[in-house]
Residue, then its C-alpha position, 0 to 999 in steps of 0.5 A: x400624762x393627762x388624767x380623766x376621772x370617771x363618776x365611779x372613781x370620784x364617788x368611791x375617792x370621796x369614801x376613803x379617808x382623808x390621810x389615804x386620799x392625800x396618800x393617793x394624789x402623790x401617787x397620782x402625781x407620780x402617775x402623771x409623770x411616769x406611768x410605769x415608774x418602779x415604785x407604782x407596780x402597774x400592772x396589766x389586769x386580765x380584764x380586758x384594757x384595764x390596768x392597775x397600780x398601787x396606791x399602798x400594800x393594801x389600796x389600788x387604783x384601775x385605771x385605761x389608757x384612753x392614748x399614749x398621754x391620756x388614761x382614765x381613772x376608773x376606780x380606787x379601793x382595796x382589792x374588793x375593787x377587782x370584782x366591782x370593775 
């Protein structure tokens, strides 16, 4: 899978802290190997094209599918995020 990363999700990844940002690549990784592997919980958004998977119990990343092998990060954050997409 190739990954894009928007402006928004770049401002807010660069807020977070440094042991949740190492926490969020590995599961970009993961992302980028299996985008719908168990431990992810991706998950389809009722906003239109958006999906969603966990970064931990609390932080999420939104993200679109551009193709089949290309997705857009659009944002991370807890779920506050839902309301600012």
């Amino acid at each position: 899978m190739e990954i894009f990363y928007s402006p928004h999700f770049k401002r807010s990844f660069k807020k977070l802290s440094k042991n949740l940002q190492e926490n969020a690549w590995r599961r970009i990784e993961i992302f980028r190997e299996s985008p719908f592997h168990p431990s992810l919980k991706t998950h389809k958004l009722a906003i239109e094209n958006l999906w969603a998977f966990s970064v931990d119990f609390k932080n999420r990343i939104i993200f679109s599918f551009i193709d089949h092998s290309q997705a857009l990060l659009v944002n991370i954050g807890d779920h506050s995020i839902y309301r600012k997409t």
